[in-house]
BAVEXGU-349548 format. One record per residue: x, y, z of N, C-alpha, C in turn; residue number from 1. Coordinates in steps of 0.02 Angstrom, whole numbers. Each point is the difference from the previous one (the first is absolute). Layout:
<atoms>
<atom n_x="X" n_y="Y" n_z="Z" ca_x="X" ca_y="Y" ca_z="Z" c_x="X" c_y="Y" c_z="Z" num="NUM"/>
...
</atoms>
This chain:
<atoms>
<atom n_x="-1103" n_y="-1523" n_z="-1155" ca_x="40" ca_y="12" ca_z="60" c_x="47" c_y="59" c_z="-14" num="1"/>
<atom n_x="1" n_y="56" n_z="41" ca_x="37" ca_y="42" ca_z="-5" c_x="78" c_y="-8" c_z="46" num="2"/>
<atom n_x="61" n_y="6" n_z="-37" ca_x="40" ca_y="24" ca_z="60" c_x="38" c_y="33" c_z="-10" num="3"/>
<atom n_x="25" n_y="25" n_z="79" ca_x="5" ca_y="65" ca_z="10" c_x="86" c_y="-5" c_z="-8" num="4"/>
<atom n_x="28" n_y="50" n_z="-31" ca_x="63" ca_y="18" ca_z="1" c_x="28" c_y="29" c_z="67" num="5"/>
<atom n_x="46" n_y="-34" n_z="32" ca_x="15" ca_y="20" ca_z="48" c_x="41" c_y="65" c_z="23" num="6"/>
<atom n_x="-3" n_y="33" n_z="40" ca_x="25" ca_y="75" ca_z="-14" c_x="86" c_y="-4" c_z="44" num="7"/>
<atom n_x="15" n_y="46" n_z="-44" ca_x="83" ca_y="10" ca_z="27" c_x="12" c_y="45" c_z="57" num="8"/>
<atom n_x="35" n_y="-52" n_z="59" ca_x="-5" ca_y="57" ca_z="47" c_x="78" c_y="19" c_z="35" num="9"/>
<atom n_x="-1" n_y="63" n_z="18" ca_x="68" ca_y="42" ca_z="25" c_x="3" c_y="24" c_z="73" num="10"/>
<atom n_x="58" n_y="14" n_z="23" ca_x="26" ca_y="22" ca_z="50" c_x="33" c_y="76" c_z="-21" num="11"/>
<atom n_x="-34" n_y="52" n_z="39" ca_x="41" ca_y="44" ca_z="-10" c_x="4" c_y="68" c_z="44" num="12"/>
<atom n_x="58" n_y="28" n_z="10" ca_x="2" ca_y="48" ca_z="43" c_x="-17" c_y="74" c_z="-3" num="13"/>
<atom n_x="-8" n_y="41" n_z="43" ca_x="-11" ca_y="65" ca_z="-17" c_x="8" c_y="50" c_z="56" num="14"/>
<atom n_x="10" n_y="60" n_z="4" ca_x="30" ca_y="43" ca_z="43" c_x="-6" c_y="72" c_z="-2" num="15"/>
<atom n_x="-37" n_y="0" n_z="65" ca_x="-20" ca_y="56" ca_z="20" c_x="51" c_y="47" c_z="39" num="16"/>
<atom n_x="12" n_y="38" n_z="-55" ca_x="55" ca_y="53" ca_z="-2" c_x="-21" c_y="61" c_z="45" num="17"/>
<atom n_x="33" n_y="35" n_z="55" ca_x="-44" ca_y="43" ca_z="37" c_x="71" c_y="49" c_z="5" num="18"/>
<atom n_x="-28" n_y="64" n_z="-42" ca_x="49" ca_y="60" ca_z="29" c_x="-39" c_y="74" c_z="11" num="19"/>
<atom n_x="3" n_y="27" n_z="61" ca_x="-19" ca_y="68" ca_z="4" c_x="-85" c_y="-20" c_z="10" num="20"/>
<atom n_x="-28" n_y="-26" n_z="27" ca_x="-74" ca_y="-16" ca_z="10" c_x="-26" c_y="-31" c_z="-57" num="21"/>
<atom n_x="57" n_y="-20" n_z="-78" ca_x="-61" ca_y="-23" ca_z="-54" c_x="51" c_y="-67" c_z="-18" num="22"/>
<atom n_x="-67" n_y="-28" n_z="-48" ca_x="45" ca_y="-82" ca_z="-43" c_x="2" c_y="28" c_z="-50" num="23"/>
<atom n_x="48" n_y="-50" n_z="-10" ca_x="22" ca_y="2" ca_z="-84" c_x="-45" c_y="-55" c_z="-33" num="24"/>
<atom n_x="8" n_y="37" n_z="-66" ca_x="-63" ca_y="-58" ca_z="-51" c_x="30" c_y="4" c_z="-56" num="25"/>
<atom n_x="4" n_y="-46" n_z="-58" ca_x="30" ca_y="8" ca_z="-54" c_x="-54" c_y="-17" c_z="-42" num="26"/>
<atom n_x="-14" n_y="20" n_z="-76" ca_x="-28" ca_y="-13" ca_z="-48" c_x="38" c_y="-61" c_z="-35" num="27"/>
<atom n_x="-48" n_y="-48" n_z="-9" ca_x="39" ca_y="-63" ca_z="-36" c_x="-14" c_y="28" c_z="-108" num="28"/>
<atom n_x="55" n_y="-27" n_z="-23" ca_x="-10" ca_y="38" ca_z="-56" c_x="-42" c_y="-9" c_z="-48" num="29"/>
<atom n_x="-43" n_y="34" n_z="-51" ca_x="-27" ca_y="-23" ca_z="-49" c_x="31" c_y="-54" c_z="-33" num="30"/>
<atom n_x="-38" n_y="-35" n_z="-9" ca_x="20" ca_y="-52" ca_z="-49" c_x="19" c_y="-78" c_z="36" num="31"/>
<atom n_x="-5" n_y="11" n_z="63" ca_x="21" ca_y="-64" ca_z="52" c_x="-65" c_y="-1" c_z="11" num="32"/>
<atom n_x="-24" n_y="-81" n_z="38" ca_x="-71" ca_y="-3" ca_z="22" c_x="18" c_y="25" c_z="67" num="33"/>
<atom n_x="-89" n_y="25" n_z="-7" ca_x="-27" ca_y="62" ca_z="79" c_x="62" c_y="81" c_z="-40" num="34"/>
<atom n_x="11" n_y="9" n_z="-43" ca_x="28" ca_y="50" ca_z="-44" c_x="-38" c_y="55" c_z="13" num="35"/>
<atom n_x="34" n_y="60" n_z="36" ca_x="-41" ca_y="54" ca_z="16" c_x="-13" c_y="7" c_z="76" num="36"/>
<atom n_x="-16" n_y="-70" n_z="20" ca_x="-32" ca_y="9" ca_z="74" c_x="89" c_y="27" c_z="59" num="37"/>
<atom n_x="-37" n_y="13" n_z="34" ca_x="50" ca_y="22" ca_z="60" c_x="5" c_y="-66" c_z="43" num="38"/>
<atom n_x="55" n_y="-24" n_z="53" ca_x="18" ca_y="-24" ca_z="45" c_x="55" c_y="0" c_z="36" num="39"/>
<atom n_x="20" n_y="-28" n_z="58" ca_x="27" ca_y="0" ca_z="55" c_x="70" c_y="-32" c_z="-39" num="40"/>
<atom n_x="67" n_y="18" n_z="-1" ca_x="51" ca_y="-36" ca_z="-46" c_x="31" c_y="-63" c_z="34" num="41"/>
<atom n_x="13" n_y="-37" n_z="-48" ca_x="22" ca_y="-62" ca_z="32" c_x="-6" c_y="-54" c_z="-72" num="42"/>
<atom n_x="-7" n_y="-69" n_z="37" ca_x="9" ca_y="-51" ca_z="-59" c_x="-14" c_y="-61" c_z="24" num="43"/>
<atom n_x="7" n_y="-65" n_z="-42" ca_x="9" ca_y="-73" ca_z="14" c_x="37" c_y="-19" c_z="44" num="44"/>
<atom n_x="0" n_y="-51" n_z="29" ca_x="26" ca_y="-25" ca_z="50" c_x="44" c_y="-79" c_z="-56" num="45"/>
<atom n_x="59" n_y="-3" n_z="2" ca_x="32" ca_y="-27" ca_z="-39" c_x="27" c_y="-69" c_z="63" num="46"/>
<atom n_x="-32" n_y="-62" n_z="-47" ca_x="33" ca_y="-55" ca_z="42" c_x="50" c_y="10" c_z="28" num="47"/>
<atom n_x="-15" n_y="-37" n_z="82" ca_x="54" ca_y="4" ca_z="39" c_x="10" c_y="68" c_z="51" num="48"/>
<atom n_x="-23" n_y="29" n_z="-24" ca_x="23" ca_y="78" ca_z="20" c_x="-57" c_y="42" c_z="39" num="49"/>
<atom n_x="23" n_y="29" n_z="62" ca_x="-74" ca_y="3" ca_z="57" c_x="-15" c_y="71" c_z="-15" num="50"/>
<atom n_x="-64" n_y="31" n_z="28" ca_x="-57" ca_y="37" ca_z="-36" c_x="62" c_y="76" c_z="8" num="51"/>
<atom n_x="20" n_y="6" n_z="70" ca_x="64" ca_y="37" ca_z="7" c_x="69" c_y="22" c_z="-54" num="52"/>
<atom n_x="5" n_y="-59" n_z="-6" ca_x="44" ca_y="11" ca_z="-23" c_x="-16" c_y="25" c_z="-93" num="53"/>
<atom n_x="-49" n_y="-46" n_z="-22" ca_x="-29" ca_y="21" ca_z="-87" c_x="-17" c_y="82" c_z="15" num="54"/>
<atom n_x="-29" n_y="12" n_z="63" ca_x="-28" ca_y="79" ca_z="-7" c_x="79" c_y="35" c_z="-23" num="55"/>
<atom n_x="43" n_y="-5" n_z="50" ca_x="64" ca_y="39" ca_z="6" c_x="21" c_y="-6" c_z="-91" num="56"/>
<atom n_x="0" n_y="-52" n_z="-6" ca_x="38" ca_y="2" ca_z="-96" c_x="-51" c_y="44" c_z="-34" num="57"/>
<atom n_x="-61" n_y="-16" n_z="5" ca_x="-39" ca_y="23" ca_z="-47" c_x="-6" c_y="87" c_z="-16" num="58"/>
<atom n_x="17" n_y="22" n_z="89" ca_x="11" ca_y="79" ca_z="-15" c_x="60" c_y="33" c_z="-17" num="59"/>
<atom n_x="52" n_y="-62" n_z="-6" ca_x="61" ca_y="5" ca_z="-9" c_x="-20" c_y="17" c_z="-70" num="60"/>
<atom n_x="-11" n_y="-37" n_z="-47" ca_x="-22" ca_y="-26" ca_z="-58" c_x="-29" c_y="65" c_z="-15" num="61"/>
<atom n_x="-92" n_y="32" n_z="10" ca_x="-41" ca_y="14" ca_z="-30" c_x="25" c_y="65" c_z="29" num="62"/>
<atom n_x="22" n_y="26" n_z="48" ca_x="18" ca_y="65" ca_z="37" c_x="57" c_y="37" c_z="9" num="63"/>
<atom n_x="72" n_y="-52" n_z="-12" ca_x="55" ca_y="28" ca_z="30" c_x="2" c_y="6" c_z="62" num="64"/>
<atom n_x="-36" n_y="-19" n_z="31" ca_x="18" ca_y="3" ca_z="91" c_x="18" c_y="-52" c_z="37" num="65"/>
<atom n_x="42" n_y="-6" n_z="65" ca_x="6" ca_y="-27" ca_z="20" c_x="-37" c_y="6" c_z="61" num="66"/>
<atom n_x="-58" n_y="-50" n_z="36" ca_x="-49" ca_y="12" ca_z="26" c_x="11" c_y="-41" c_z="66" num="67"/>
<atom n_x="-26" n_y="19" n_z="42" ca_x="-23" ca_y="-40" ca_z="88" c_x="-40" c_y="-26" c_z="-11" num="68"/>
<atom n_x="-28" n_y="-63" n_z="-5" ca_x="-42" ca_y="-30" ca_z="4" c_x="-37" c_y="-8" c_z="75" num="69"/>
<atom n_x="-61" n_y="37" n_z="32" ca_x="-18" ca_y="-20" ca_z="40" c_x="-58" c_y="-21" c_z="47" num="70"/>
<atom n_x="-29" n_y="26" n_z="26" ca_x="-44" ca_y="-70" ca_z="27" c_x="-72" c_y="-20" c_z="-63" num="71"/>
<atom n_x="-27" n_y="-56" n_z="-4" ca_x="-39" ca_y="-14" ca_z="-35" c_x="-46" c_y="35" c_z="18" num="72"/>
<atom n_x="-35" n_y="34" n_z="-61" ca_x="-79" ca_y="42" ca_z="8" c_x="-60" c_y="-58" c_z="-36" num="73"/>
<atom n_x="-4" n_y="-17" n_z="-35" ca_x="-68" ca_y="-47" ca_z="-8" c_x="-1" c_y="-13" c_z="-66" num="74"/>
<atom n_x="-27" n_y="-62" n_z="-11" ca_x="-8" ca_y="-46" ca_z="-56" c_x="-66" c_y="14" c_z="-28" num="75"/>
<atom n_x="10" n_y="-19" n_z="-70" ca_x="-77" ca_y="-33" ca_z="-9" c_x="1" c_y="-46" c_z="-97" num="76"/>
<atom n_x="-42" n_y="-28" n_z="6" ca_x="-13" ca_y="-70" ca_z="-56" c_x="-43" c_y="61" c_z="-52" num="77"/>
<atom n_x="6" n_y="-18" n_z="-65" ca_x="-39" ca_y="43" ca_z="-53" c_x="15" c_y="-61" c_z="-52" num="78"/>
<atom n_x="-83" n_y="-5" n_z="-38" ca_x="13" ca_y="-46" ca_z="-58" c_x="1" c_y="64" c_z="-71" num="79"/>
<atom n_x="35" n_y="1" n_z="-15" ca_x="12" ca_y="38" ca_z="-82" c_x="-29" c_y="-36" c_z="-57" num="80"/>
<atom n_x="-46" n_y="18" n_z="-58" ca_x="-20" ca_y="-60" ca_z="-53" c_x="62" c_y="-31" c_z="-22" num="81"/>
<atom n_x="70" n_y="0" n_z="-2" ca_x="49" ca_y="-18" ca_z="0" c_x="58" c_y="-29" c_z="47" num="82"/>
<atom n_x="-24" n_y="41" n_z="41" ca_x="42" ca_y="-62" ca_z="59" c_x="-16" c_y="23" c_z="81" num="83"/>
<atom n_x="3" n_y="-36" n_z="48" ca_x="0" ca_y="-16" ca_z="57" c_x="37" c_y="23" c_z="38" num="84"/>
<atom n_x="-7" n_y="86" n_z="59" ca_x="74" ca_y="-25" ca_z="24" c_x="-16" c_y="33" c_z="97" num="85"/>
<atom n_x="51" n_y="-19" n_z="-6" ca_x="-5" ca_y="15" ca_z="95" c_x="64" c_y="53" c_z="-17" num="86"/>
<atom n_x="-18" n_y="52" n_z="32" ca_x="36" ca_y="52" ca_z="26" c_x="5" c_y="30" c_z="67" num="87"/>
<atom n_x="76" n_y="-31" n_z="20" ca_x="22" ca_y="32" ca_z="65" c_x="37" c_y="64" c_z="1" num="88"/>
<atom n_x="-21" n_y="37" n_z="62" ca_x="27" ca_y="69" ca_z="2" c_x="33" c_y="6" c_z="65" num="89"/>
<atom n_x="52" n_y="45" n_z="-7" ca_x="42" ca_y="24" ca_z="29" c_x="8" c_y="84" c_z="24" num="90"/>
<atom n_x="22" n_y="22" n_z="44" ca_x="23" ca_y="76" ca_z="-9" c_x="63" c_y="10" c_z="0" num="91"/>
<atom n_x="10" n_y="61" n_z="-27" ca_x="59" ca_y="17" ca_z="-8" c_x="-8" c_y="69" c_z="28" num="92"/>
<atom n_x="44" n_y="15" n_z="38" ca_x="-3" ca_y="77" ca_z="30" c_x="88" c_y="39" c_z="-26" num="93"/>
<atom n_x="52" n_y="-64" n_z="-1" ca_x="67" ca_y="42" ca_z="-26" c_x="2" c_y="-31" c_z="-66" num="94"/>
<atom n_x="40" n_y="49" n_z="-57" ca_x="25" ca_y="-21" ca_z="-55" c_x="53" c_y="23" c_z="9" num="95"/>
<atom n_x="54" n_y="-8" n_z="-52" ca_x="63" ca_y="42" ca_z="-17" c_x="13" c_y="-2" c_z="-73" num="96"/>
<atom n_x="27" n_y="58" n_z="-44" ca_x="1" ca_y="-22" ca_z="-50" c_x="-37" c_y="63" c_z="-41" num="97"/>
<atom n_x="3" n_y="15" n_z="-83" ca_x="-37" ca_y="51" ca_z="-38" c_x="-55" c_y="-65" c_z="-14" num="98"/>
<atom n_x="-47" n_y="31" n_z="1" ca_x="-88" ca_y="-48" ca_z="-1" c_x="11" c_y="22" c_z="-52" num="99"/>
<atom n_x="-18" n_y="-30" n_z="-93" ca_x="2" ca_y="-30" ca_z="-42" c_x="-47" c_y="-47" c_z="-39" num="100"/>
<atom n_x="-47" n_y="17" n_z="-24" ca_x="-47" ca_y="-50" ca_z="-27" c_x="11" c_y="-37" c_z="-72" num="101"/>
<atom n_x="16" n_y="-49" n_z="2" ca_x="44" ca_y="-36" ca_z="-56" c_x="-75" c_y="-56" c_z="-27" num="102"/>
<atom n_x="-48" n_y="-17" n_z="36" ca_x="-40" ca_y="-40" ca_z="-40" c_x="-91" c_y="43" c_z="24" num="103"/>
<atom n_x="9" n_y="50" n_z="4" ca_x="-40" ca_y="55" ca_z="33" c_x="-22" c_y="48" c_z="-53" num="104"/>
<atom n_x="-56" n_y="19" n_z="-31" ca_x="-19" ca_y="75" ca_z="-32" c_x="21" c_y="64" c_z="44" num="105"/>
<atom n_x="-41" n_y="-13" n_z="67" ca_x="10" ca_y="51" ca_z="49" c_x="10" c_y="-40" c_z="58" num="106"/>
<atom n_x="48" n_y="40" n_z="58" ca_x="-3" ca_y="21" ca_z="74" c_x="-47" c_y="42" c_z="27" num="107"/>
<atom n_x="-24" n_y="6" n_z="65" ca_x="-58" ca_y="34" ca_z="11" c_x="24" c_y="7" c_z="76" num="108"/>
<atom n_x="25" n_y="44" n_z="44" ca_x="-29" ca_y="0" ca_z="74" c_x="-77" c_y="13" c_z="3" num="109"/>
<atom n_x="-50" n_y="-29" n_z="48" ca_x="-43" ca_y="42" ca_z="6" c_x="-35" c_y="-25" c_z="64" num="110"/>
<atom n_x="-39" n_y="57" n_z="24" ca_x="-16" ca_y="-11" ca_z="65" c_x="-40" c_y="-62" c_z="-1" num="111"/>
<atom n_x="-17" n_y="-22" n_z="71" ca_x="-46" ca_y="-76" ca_z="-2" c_x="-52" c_y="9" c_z="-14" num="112"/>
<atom n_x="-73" n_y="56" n_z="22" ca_x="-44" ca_y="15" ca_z="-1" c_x="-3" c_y="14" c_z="-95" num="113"/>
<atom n_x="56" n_y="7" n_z="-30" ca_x="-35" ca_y="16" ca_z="-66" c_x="4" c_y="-87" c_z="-49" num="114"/>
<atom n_x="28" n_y="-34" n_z="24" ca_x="24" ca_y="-45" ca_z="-45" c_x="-61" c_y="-36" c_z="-7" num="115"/>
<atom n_x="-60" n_y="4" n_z="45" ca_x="-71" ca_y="-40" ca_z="-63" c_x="-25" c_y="49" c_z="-54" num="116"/>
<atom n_x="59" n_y="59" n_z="-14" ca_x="0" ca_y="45" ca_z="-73" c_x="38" c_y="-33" c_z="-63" num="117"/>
<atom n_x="23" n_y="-54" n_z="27" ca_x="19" ca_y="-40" ca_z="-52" c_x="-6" c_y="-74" c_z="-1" num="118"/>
<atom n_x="29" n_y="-4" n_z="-99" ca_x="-43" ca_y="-66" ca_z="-9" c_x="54" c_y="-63" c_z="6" num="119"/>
<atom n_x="-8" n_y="-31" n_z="50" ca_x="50" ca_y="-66" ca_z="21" c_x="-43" c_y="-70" c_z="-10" num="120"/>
<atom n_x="62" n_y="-39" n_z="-32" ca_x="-47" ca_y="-79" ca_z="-5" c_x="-13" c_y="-13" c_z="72" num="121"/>
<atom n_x="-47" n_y="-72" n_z="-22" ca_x="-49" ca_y="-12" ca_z="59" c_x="60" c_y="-26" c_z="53" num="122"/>
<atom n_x="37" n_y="-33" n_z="6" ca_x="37" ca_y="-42" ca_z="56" c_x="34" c_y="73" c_z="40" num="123"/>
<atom n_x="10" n_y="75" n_z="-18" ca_x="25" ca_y="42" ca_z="26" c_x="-51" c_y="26" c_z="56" num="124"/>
<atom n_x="-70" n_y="-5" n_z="-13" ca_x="-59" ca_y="41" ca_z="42" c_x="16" c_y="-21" c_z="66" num="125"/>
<atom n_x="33" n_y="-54" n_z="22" ca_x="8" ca_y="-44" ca_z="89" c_x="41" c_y="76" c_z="-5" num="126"/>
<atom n_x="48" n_y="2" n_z="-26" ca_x="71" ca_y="29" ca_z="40" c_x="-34" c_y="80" c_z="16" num="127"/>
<atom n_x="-36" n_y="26" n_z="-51" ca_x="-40" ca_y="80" ca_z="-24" c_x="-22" c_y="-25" c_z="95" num="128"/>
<atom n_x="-80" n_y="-40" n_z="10" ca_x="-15" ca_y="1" ca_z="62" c_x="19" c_y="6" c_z="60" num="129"/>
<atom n_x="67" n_y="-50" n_z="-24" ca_x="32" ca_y="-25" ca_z="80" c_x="60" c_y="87" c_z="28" num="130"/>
<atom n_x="12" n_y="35" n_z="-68" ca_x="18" ca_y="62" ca_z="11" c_x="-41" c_y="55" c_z="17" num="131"/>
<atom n_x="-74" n_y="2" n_z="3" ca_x="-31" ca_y="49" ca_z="30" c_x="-49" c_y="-14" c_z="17" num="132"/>
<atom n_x="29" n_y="-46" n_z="66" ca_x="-24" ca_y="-34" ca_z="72" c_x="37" c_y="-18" c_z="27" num="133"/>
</atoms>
């Protein structure tokens, strides 16, 4: 009989940053898992605390900005060989603040049409679609 280890699963946010016709994308750093790959910045969703409001800390946190959180752009579920997670998205059209990448290799504006030029984990491809359509 085989059994199966059950997989760990997360809540977490992310945000589609829009200035001058392009998003922002950050490189997550070598040496963290998905290390190298690009995505949409954001984080966990910390008990208690709604998808809104974790986005706002997290770019507080990973960006230095203080951000608008606003209307929801689209979710989606991704299993990782390591963990499980649902990622909800948001846009953001105002920041305030020097943008700052504190858990980031790189910042990136770049237009929408180019961003299937880069390499993002799987739970990011919903947000890549749902942005150019």
């Amino acid at each position: 009989m085989t059994v199966m280890k059950k997989q760990t699963w997360i809540r977490v946010v992310a945000a589609v940053i829009e200035k001058d016709g392009r998003v922002l994308i950050a490189k997550r750093q070598q040496g963290d898992r998905l290390g190298g790959k690009w995505e949409f910045p954001g984080g966990k969703i910390d008990v208690g605390e709604s998808p809104e409001a974790a986005l706002k800390r997290e770019l507080l946190e990973e960006l230095s900005i203080e951000a608008d959180i606003g209307d929801f752009f689209c979710s989606s579920h991704y299993d990782y060989s390591h963990i499980s997670v649902e990622l909800l998205t948001y846009r953001v059209r105002h920041f305030s603040g020097e943008m700052t990448a504190h858990v980031h290799d790189e910042l990136k504006w770049v237009a929408p049409e180019d961003l299937c030029n880069y390499d993002f984990p799987g739970a990011n491809i919903e947000i890549i679609r749902g942005i150019n359509y």
